[in-house]
MOPAC internal coordinates of N, CA, C and O (Angstrom, degrees):
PM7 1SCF
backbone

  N    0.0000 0     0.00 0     0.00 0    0    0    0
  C    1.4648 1     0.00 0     0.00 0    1    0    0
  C    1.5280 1   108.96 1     0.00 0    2    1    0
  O    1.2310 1   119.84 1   -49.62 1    3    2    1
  N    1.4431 1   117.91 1   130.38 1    3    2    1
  C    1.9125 1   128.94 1   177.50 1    5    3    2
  C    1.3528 1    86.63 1   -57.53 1    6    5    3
  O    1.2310 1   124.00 1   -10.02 1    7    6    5
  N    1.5302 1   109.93 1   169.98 1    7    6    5
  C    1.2266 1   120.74 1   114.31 1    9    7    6
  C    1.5828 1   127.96 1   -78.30 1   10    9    7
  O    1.2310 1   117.74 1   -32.84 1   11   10    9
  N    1.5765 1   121.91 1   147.16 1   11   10    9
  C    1.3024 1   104.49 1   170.31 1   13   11   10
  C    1.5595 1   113.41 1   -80.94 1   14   13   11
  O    1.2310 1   109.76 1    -5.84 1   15   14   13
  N    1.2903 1   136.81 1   174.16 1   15   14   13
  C    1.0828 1   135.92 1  -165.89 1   17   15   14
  C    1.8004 1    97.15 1  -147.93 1   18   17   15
  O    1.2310 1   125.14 1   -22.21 1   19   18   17
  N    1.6599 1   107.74 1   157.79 1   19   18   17
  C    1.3911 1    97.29 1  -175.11 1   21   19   18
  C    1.6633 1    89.45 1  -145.99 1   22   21   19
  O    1.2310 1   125.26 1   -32.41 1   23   22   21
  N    1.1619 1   107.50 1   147.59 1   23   22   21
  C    1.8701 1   105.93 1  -169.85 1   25   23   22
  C    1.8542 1    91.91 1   -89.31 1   26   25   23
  O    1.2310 1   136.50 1   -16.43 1   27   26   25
  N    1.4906 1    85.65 1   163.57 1   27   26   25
  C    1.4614 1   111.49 1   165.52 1   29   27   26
  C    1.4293 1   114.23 1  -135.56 1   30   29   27
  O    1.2310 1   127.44 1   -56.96 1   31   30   29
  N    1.9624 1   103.28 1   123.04 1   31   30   29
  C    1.3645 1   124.91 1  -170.21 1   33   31   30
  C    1.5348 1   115.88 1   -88.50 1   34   33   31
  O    1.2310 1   111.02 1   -50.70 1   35   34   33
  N    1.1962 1   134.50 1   129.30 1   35   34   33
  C    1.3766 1   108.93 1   175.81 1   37   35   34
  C    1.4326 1   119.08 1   -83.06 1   38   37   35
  O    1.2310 1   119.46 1   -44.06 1   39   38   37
  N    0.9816 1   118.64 1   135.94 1   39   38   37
  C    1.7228 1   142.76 1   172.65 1   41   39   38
  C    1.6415 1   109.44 1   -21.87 1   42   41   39
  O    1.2310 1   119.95 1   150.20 1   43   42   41
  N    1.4416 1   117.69 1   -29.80 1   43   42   41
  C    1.6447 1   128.22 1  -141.36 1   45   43   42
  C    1.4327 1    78.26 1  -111.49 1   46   45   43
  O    1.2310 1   114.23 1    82.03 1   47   46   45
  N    1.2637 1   128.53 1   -97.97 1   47   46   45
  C    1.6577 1   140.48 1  -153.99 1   49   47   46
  C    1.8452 1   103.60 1   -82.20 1   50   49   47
  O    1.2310 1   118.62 1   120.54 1   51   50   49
  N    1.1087 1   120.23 1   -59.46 1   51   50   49
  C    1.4858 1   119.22 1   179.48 1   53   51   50
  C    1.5903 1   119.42 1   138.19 1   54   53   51
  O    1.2310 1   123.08 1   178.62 1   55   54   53
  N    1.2854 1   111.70 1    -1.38 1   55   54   53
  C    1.1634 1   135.15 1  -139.26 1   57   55   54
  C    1.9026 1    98.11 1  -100.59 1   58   57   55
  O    1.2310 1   124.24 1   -51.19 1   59   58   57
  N    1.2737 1   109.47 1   128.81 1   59   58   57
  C    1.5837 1   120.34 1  -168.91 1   61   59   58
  C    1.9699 1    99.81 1   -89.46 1   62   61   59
  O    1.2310 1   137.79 1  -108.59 1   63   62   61
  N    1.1434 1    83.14 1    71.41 1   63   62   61
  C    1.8236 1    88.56 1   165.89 1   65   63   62
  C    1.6534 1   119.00 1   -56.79 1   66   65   63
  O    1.2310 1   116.91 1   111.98 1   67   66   65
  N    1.3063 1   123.48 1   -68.02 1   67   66   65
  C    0.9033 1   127.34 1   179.31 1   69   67   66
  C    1.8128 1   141.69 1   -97.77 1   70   69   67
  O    1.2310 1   115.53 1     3.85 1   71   70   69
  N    1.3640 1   126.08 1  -176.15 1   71   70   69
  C    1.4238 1    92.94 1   178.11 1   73   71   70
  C    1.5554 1    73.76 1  -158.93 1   74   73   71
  O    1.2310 1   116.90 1   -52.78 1   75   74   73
  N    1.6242 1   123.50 1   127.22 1   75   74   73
  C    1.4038 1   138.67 1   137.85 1   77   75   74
  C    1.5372 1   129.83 1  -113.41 1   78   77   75
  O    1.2310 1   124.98 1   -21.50 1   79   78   77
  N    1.7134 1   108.04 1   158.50 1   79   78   77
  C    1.2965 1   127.66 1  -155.78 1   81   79   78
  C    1.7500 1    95.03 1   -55.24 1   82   81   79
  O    1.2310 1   126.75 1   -57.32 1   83   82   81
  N    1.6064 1   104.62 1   122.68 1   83   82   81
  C    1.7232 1    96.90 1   145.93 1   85   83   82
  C    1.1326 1   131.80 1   -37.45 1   86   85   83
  O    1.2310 1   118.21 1   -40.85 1   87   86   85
  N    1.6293 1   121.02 1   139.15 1   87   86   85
  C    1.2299 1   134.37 1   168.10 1   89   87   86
  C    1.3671 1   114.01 1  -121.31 1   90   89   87
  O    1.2310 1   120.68 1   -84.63 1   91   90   89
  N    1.6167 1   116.30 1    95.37 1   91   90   89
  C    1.5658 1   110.44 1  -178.69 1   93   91   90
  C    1.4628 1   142.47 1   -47.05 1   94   93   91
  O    1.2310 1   132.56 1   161.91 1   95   94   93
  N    1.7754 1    93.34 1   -18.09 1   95   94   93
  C    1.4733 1   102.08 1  -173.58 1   97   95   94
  C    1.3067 1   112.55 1  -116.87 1   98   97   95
  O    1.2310 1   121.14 1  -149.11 1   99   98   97
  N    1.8504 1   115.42 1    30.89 1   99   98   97
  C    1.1242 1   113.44 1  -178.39 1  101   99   98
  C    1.7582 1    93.08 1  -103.86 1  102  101   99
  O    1.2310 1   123.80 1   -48.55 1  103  102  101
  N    1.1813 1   110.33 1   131.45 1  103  102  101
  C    1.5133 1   119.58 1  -178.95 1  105  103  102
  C    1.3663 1   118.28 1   -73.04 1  106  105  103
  O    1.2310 1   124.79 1   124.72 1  107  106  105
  N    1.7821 1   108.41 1   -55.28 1  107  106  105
  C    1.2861 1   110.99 1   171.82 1  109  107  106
  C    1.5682 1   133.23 1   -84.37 1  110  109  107
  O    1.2310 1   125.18 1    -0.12 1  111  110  109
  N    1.2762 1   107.65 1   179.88 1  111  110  109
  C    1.2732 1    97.14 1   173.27 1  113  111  110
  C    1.8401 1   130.17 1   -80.79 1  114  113  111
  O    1.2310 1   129.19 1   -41.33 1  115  114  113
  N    1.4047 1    99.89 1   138.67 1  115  114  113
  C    1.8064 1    90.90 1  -172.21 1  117  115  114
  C    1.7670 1   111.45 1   -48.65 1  118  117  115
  O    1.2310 1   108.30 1   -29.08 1  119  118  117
  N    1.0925 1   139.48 1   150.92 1  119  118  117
  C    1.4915 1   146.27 1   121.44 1  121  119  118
  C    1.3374 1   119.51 1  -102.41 1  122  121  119
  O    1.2310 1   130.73 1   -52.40 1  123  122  121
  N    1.2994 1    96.90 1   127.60 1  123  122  121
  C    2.0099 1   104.24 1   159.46 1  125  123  122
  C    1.5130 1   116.11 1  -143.74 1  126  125  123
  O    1.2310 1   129.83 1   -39.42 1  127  126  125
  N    1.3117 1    98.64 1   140.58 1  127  126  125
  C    1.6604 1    92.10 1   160.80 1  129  127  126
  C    1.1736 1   131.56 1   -55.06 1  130  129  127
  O    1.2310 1    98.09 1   -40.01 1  131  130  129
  N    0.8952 1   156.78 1   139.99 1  131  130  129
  C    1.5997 1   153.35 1  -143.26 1  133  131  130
  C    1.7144 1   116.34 1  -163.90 1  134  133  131
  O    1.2310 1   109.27 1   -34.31 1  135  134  133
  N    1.4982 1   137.71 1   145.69 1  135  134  133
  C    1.0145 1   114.59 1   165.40 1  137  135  134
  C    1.4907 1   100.39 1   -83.99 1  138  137  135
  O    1.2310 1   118.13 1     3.40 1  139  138  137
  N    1.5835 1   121.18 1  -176.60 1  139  138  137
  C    1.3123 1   145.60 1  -141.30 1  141  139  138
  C    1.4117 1    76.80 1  -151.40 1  142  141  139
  O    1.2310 1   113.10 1   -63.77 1  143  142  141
  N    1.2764 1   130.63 1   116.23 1  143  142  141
  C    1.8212 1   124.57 1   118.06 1  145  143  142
  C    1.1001 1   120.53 1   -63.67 1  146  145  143
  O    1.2310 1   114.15 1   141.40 1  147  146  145
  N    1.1602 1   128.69 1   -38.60 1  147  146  145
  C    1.2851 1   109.70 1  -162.34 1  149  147  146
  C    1.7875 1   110.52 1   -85.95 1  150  149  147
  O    1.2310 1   127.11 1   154.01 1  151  150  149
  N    1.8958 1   103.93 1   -25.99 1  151  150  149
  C    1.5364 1   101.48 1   175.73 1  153  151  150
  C    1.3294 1   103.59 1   -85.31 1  154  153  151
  O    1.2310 1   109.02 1   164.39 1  155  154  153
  N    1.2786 1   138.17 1   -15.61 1  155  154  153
  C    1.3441 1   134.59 1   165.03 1  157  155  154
  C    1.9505 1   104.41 1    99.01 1  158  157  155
  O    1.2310 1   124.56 1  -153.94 1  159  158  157
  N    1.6343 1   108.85 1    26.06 1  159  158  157
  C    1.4221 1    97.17 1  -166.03 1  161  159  158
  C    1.5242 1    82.65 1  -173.61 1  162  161  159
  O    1.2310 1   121.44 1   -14.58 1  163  162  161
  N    1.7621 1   114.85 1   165.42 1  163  162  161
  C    1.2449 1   128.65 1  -163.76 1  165  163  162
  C    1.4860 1    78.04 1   -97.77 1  166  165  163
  O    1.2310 1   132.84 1   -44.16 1  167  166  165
  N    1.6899 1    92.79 1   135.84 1  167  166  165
  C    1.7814 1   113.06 1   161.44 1  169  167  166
  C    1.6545 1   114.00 1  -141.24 1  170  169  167
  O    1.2310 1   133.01 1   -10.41 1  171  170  169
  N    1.0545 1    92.47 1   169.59 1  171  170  169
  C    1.8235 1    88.26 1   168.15 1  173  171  170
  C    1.4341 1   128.75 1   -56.13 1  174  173  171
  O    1.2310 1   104.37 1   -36.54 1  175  174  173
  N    1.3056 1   146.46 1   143.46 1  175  174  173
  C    1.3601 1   133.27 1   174.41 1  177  175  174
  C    1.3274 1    81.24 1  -148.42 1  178  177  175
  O    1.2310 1   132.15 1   -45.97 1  179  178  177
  N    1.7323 1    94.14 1   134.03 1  179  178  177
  C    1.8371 1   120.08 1   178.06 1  181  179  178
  C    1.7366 1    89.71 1  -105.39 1  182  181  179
  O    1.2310 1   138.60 1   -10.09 1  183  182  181
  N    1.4698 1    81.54 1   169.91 1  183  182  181
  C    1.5925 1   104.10 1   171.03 1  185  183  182
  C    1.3855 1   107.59 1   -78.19 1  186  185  183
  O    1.2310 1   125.28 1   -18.91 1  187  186  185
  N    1.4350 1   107.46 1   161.09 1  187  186  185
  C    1.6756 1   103.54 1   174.29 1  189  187  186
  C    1.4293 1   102.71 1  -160.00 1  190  189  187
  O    1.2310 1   119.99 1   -32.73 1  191  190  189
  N    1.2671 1   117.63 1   147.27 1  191  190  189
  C    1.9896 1   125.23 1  -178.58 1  193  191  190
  C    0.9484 1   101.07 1   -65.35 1  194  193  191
  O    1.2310 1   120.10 1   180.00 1  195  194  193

């Protein structure tokens, strides 16, 4: 059995940097600070479907 996985976009450019394990019983949506390659600096990156 996978895990499913769900990307994280950053807030600034749009861009799906990262990807962590689903959590079924998380209601909201993830936020973290994150670095940015492509903005060149730590920004927010939300979860996204």
């Amino acid at each position: 059995m996978s895990v499913k996985k769900v990307a994280l976009a950053c807030s600034v450019c749009g861009r799906r940097n990262y990807f962590v394990p689903e959590n079924p019983r998380r209601t909201e949506r993830l936020t973290l600070n994150k670095y940015c390659k492509y903005c060149g600096r730590v920004t927010e990156h939300r979860e996204t479907k």
